[in-house]
C-alpha positions in Angstrom: -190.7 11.7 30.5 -193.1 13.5 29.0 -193.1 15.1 25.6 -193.6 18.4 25.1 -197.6 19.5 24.9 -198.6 20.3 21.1 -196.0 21.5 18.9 -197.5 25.3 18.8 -195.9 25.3 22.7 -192.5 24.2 20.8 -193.3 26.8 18.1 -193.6 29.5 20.6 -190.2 28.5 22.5 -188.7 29.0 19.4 -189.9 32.7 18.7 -190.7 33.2 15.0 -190.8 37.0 15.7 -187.2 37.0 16.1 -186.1 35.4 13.2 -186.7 38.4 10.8 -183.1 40.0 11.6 -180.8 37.3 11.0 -182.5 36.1 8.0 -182.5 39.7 6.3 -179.1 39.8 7.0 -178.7 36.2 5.3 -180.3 37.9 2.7 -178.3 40.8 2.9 -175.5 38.6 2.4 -177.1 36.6 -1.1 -177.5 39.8 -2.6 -173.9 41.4 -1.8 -172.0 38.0 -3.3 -173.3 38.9 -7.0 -174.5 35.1 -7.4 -177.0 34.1 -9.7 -179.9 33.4 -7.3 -180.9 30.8 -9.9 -177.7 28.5 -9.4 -177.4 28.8 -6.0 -181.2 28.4 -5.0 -180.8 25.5 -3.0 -177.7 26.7 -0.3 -180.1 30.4 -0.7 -183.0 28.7 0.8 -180.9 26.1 3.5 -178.9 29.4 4.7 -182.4 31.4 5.4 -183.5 27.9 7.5 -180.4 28.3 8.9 -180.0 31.7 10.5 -184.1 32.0 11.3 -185.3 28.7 12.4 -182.0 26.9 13.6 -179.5 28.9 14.8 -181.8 31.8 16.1 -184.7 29.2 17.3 -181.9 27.6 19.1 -180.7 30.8 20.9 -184.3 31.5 22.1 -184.6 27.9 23.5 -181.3 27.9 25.2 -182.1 31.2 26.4 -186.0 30.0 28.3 -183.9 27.1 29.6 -181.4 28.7 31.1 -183.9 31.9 32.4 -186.8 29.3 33.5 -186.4 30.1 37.2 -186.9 33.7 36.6 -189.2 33.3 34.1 -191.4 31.2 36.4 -191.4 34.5 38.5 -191.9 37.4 36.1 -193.4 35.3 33.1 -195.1 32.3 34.4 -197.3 31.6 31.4 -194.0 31.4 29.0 -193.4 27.6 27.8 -190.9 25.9 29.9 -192.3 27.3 33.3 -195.9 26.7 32.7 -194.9 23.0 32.1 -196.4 23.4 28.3 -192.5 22.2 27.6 -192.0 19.6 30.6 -189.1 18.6 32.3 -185.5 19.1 30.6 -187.3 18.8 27.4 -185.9 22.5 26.9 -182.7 21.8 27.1 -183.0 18.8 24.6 -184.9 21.2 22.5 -181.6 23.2 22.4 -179.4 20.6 21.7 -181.4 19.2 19.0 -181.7 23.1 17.4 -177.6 23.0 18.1 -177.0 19.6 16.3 -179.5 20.3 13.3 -177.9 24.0 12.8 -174.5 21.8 12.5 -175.3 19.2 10.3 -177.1 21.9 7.6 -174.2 24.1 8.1 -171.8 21.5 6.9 -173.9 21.1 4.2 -173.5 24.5 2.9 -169.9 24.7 2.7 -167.0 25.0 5.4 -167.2 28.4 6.1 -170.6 28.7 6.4 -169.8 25.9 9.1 -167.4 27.9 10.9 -169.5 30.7 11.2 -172.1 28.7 12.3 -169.8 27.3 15.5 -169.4 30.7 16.1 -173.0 31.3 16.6 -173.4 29.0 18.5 -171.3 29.2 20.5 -172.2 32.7 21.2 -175.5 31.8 21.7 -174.9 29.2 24.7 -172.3 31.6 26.1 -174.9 34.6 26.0 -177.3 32.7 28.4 -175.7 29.8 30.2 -173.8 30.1 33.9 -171.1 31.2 34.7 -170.3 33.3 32.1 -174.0 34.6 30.7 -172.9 37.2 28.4 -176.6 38.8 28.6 -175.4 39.5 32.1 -173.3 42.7 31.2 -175.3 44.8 28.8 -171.4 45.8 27.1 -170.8 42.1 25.9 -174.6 40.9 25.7 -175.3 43.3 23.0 -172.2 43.0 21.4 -172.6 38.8 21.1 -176.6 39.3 19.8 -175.3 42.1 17.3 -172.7 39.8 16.0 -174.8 37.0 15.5 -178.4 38.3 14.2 -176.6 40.9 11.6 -172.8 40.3 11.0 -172.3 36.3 10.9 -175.7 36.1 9.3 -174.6 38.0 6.7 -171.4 36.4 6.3 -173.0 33.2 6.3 -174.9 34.1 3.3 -172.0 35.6 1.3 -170.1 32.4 1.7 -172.8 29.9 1.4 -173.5 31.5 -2.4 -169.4 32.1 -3.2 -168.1 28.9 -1.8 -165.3 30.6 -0.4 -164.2 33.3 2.3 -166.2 37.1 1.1 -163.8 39.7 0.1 -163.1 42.3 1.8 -166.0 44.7 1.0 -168.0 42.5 2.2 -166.6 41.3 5.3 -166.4 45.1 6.4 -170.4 45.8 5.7 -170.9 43.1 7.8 -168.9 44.1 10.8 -169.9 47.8 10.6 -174.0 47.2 10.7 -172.7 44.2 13.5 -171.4 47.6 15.7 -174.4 49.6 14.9 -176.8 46.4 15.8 -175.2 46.7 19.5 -177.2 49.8 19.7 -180.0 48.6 18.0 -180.0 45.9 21.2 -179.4 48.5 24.2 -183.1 50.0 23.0 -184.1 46.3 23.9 -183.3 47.0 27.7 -185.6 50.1 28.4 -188.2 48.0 29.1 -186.8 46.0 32.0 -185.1 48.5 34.0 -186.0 47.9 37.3 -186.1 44.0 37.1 -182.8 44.5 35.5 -181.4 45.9 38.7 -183.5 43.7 40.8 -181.9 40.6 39.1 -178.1 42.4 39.1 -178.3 42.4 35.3 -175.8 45.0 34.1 -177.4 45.8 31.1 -176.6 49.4 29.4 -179.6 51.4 31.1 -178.9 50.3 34.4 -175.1 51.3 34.4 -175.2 54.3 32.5 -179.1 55.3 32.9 -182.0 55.4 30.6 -180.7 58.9 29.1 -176.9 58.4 28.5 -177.9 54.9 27.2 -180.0 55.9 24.7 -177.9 58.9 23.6 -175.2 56.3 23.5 -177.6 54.0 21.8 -177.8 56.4 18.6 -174.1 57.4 18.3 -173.2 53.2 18.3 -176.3 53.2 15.4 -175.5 56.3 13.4 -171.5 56.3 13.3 -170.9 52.7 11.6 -174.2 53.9 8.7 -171.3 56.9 8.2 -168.3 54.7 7.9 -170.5 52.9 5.3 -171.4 55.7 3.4 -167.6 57.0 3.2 -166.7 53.4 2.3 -169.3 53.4 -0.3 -167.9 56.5 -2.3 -164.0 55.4 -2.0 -165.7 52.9 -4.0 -167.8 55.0 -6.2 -171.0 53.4 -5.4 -172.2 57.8 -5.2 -176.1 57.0 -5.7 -176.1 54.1 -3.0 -174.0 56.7 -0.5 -176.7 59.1 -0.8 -179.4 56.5 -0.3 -177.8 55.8 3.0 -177.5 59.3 3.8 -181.3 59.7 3.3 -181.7 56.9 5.0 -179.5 58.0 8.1 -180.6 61.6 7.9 -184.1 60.5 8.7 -183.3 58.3 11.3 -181.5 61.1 12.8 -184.5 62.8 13.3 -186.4 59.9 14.7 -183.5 59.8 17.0 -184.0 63.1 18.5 -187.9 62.3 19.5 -186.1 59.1 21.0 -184.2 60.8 23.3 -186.2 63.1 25.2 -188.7 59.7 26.1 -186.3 56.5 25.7 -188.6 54.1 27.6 -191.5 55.1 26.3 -190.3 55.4 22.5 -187.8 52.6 22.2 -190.7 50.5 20.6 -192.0 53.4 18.2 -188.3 53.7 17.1 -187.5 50.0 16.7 -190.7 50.0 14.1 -189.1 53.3 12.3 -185.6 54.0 12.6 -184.2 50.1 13.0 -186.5 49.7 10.3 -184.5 52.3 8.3 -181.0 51.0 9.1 -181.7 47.4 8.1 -183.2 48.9 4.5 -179.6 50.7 4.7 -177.7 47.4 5.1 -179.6 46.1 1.7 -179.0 49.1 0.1 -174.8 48.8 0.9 -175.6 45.1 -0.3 -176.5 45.5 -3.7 -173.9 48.5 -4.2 -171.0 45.6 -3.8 -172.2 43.0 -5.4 -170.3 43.5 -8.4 -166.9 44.3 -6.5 -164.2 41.7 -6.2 -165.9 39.2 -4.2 -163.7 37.3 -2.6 -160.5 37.3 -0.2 -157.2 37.5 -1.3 
């Protein structure tokens, strides 16, 4: 069988673009367990090869394979269905990504391995038959929020402790994991009507474009207030009014992004997501010197 054409068409099955998110929140996670960057360099820099090229390379491969029928109808020019990937050389691709995301995970410690399974798992589940989580726009976004912001920051706490992150951190992570869900529904204004063509459920089609994205910004803002709240209970004051800056403006972003959803869900993804993710290093650093681990 043939091998794949040049590894640029392997490069673009793997989608660079979408590794920013889960390596910030790797990141995210480094700075919120208080290590010494300097003693822990090596699991630092394995963990951000981890949640960017492996585990979220891996997801956009299994996701092409398992979409490369109707890909070959709405994106023919896309790797796998132009042929620039031949044969089942996708799905190889993703099991290769799976196996290598495995083996570096062990490496780093056994709970960055669990987390990793997790991922994974997620990741197949999202995209392959019968159960396609990306199917129902409720459990889709909830399985991609999840993975890109609250296991990849978890992964990075526990990767520099060596242990399971306290409880400070664990709730950080699953609060910006909740807002990320909303984050993901201003991902499906753009494919509305091939949405409902297809019978994918996502959030715009079973609510409409308006009640999703007012839904969208309550999921976003409500977890950034829990966070704040959290944040003075444990006087951390000057990074609770960061995020309150920080929220306040998105806010306003917010309400130019609901009068024209479709048309401004890209303009807010380059402002106000950019906001909440400086939000989530901001609640990173205030922690870092709390207890850091469970129990």
């Amino acid at each position: 069988m043939a091998a794949p054409s040049t590894p640029r068409s392997v490069l673009e099955l793997l989608k660079p673009v979408t590794w920013f998110a889960p390596m910030w929140a790797y990141g995210c996670g480094i700075v919120s367990a208080g290590v010494a960057l300097q003693d822990r360099w090596l699991f630092a820099l394995g963990g951000v090869l981890l949640a960017g090229p492996l585990v979220c390379g891996t997801s956009q491969a299994v996701n092409d394979w398992f979409d490369r029928h109707v890909d070959a109808i709405n994106e023919p020019d896309r790797p796998i269905p132009s042929g620039r990937i031949p044969g089942r050389w996708g799905l190889y691709i993703s099991l290769i990504g799976t196996a290598l995301s495995l083996l570096v995970a062990a490496l780093l410690g056994t709970w960055v391995l669990v987390a990793t399974v997790v991922a994974l798992v997620l990741a197949w589940l999202y995209s392959m038959p019968p159960i396609r989580l990306k199917q129902n726009g409720w459990w889709g976004n909830a399985a991609v929020g999840l993975s890109y912001e609250g296991i990849a920051w978890f992964t990075g706490a526990a990767a520099m402790l060596s242990a399971l992150p306290g409880g400070p951190i664990l709730a950080l992570a699953a609060l910006y994991s909740l807002g990320a869900h909303g984050i993901m529904t201003l991902n499906d204004f753009k494919a509305v009507e091939g949405d409902r063509k297809m019978g994918v459920a996502s959030l715009p089609v079973q609510l409409g474009v308006d009640n999703a994205a007012r839904l969208a910004c309550v999921v976003m803002a409500v977890p950034q207030l829990v966070v704040i709240g959290l944040l003075l209970a444990w006087d951390r004051p000057y990074h609770a009014a960061t995020i309150v800056f920080l929220l306040a403006f998105q806010m306003v972003l917010m309400t130019s992004l609901v009068e024209r959803p479709r048309e401004r869900a890209p303009w807010y993804n380059a402002t106000g997501t950019s906001l909440y993710v400086l939000g989530m290093l901001v609640s990173a650093f205030a922690v870092r010197d709390l207890v850091p681990l469970a129990g």
